[in-house]
C-alpha positions in Angstrom: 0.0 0.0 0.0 2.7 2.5 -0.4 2.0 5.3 -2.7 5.0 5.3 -5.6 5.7 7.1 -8.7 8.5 5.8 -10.6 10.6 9.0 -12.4 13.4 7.6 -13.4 15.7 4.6 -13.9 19.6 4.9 -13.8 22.0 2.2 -14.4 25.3 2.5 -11.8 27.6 4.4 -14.2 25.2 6.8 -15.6 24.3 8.0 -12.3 27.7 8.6 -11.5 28.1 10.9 -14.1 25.1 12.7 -12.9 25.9 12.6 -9.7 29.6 14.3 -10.7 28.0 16.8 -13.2 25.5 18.3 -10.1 28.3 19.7 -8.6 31.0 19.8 -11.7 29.7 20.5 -15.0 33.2 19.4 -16.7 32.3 16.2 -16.1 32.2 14.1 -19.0 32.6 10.7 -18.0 32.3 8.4 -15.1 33.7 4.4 -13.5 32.6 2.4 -11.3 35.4 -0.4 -10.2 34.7 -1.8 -7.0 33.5 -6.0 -7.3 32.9 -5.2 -10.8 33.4 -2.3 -13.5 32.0 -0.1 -15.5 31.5 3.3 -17.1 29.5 6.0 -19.0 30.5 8.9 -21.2 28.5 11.5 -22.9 28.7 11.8 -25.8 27.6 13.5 -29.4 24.2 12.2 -30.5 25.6 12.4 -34.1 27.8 9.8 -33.3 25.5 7.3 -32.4 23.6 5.1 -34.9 19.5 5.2 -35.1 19.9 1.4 -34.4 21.0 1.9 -31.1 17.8 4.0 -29.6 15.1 1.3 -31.0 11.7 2.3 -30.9 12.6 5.6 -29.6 12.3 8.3 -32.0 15.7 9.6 -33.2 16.5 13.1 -31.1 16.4 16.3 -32.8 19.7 17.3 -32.8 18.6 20.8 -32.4 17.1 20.1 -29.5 19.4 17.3 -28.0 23.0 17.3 -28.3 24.3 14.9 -26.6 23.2 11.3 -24.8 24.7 9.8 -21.6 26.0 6.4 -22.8 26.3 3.1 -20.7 29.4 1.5 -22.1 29.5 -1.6 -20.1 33.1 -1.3 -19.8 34.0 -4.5 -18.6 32.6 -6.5 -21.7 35.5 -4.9 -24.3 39.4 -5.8 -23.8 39.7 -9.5 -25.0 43.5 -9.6 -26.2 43.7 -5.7 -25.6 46.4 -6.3 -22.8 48.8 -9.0 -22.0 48.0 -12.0 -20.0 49.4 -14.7 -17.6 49.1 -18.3 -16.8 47.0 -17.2 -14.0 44.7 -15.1 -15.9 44.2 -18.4 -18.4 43.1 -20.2 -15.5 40.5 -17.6 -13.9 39.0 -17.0 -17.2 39.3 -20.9 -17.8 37.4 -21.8 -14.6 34.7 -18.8 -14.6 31.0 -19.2 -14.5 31.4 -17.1 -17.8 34.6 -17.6 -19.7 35.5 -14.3 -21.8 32.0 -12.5 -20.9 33.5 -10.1 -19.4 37.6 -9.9 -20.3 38.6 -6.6 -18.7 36.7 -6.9 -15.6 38.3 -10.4 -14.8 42.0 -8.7 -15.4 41.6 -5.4 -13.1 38.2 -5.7 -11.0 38.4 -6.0 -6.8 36.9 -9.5 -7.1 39.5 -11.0 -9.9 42.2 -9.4 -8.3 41.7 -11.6 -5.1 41.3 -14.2 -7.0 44.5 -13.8 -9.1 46.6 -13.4 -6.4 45.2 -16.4 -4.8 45.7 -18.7 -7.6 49.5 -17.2 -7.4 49.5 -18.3 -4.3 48.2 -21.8 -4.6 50.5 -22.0 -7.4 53.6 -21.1 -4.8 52.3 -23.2 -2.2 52.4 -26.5 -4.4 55.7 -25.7 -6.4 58.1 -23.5 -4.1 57.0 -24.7 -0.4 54.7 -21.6 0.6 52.7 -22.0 3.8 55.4 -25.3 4.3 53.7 -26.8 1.4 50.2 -26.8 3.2 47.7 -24.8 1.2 45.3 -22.5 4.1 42.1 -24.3 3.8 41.0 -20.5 3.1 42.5 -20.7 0.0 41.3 -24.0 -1.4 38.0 -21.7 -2.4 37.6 -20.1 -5.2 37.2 -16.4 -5.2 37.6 -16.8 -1.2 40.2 -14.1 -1.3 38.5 -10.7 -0.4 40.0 -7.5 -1.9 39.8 -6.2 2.0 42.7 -8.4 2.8 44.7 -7.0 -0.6 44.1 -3.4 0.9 45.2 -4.5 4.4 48.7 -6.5 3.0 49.2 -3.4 0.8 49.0 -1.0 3.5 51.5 -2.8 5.7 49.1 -1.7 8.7 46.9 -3.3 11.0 46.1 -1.9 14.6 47.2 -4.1 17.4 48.5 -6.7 14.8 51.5 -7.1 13.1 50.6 -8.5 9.4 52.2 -11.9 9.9 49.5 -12.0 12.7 46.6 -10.5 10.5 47.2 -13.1 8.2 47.6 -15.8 10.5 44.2 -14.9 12.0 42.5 -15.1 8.3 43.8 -18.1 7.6 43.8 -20.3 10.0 47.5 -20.4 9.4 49.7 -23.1 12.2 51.8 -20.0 12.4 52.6 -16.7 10.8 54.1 -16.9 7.9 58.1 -15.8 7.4 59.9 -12.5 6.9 60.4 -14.2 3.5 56.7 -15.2 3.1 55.1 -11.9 3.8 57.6 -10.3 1.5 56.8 -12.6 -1.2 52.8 -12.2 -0.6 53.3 -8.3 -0.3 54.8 -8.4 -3.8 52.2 -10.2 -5.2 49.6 -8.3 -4.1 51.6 -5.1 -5.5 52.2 -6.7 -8.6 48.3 -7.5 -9.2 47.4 -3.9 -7.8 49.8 -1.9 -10.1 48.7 -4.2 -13.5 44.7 -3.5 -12.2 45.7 0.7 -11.8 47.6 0.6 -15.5 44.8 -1.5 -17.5 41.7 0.7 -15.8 43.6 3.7 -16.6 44.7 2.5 -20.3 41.1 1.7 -20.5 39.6 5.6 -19.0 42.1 7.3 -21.4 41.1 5.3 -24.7 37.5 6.2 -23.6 38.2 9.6 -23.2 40.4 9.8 -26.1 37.1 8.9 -27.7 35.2 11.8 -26.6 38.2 14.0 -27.7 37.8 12.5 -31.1 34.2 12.9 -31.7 32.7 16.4 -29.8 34.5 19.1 -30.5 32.8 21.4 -28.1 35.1 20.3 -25.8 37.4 22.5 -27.8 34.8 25.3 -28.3 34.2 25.6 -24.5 38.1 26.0 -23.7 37.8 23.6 -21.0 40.8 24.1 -18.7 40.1 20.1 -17.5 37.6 17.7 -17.6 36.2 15.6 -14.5 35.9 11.9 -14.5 33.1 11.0 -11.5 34.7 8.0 -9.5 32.8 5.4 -7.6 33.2 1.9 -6.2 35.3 0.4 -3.4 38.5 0.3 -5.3 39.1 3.0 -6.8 37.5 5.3 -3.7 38.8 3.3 -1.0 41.9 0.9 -1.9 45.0 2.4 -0.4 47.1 4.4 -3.1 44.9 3.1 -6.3 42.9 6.6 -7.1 46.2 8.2 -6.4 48.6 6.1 -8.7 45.3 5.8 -11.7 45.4 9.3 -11.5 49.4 9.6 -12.1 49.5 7.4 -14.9 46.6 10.0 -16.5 48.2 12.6 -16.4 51.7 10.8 -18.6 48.9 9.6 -21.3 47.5 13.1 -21.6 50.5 14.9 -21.7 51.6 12.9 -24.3 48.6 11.9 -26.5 48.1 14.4 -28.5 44.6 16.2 -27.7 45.8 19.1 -26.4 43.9 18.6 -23.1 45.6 20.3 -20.0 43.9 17.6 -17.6 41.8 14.8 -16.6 40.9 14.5 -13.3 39.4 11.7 -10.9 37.2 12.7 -8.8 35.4 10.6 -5.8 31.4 10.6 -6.6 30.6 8.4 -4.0 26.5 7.1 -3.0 26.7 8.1 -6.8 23.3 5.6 -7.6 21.6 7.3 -5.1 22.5 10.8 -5.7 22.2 10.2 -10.0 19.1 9.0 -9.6 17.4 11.9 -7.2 19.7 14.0 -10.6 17.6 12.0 -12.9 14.6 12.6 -11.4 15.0 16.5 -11.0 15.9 16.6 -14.9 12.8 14.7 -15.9 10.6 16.4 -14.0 12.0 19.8 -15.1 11.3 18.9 -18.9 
C-alpha cells in the first residue's frame, strides 16, 4: 500500500556521471570499479547510430545534443592487454569464460582471486605455507580484496601483518619474513597491472570523446572531470592516487591538447544520479 511514482531509472555508471556533473559540470565521464566495472560517457548524439535507440524516436539534434552512454566497460578488452598463466586459468574456470575480459583482469573481485591462484600456485611448487595450502585458500574467489588493501598498506592496529594473516587463515603459524615479502609483492604486482589497464582503458575512452565532440574545444575547458565510484578506486590504499598519475603521462603525451583529466570521488553516486535524474525529468 505505499503510494510510488517511478521518475526515473539509472543504471550505476550513468548515475555517477550525474551525480559528478550536479556539482562539476566538466564532467564528461564516469567508472565504477569496486567487485565489478564499468562506465558511461557523454557523448555526441551524431555519433550514435538510429539502431542503437530502438523504438525511440531519433533526437532532434537541435534540441538534444548529446546522450549519456552506458558502455559496459568490462565486456570490451579481449587480447587488448597482456595476460598470464593465472589469468588463463581464472577465465578458464569462470562461471562465464570471456564475458566479461577486462573486468576479470583489473576488477576487486579478480584481483583476489589472481593473487590467490598465485599463491596456490607457490604453495604446491616453491613450499609456501610449508607446502600446506590455508584451507582458506582452497576456495575459489575466497580471497576478499579487504585483505589486498590491508597487505598493501603494511598496517593493521594491534597486529603485526604476519599475525593479520595468520588470523585469516587459519594459518599453524605466521608466515616468514620471507613469506610476507613474497605475498606483499604479489599483491603489488596484481594492484599496479589493475591501476595501469583501468587507466589504459579511461584514457582510450576519453580519447574517444576527444575525437568525436568538438565542443570540448569550443568551450576552452581548462580540465575535464571523471566522477569515480566503487570500493576500489574510492577506497583501496594508493589506487585513485597512482590511476590518477598514470593519467596525467597519457595526456600529456597523446596528443589532444587537453591540459587535464581529473578523478574525482562521486561516492552514494546511484543514489544521488538518480534523485539527478529525477529533478531533470521532472524539469522537462
Amino acid at each position: 500500500n505505499l503510494n510510488i511514482r517511478l521518475d526515473a531509472i539509472v543504471n550505476d555508471s550513468s548515475a555517477a556521471v550525474l551525480s559528478r556533473a550536479y556539482v562539476d559540470p566538466t564532467t564528461r565521464l564516469a567508472v565504477i570499479l569496486g567487485t565489478g566495472l564499468n562506465a558511461a560517457v557523454h557523448l555526441p548524439v551524431s555519433c550514435l547510430d538510429e539502431s542503437k535507440f530502438g523504438s525511440r524516436q531519433f533526437p532532434s539534434t537541435d534540441k538534444t545534443t548529446h546522450v549519456l552512454v552506458n558502455t559496459e566497460l568490462s565486456m570490451f578488452g579481449k587480447d587488448a592487454f597482456p595476460t598470464t598463466p593465472w589469468d588463463e586459468d581464472l577465465n578458464a574456470h569462470h562461471i562465464l569464460p570471456d564475458y566479461q575480459p577486462l573486468e576479470y583482469l583489473l576488477s576487486g573481485k579478480d584481483m583476489g582471486e589472481i593473487v590467490r591462484l598465485v599463491l596456490v600456485e607457490a604453495t604446491e611448487t616453491c613450499g609456501l605455507f610449508n607446502g600446506k595450502l590455508p584451507s582458506d585458500l582452497s576456495i575459489p574467489f575466497s580471497l576478499e580484496t579487504r585483505i589486498l588493501a590491508t597487505i598493501e598498506a603494511n598496517f593493521i592496529p594491534h597486529l603485526t601483518p604476519a599475525s593479520f594473516l595468520r588470523e585469516e587463515w587459519t594459518l599453524p603459524a605466521p608466515p616468514t619474513p620471507a613469506e610476507m615479502h613474497f605475498i606483499r609483492q604479489v599483491v603489488l604486482a596484481v594492484s599496479r597491472r589493475s591501476q595501469g589497464y583501468f587507466t589504459a582503458a579511461i584514457h582510450a575512452l576519453f580519447y574517444l570523446l576527444h575525437d568525436v565532440d568538438d565542443s570540448l574545444l569550443r568551450n576552452g575547458l581548462d580540465h575535464i572531470s571523471i566522477g569515480c565510484d566503487g570500493s576500489v578506486i574510492n577506497k583501496y590504499p594508493g589506487y585513485m592516487e597512482q590511476c590518477q598519475l598514470l593519467l596525467d603521462e597519457m595526456v600529456r603525451t597523446d596528443g589532444t591538447g587537453q591540459k587535464r583529466v581529473v578523478l574525482e570521488s562521486a561516492g552514494e553516486s546511484a543514489v544521488l544520479g538518480a534523485g539527478v535524474a529525477v529533478a531533470m525529468a521532472n524539469a522537462e
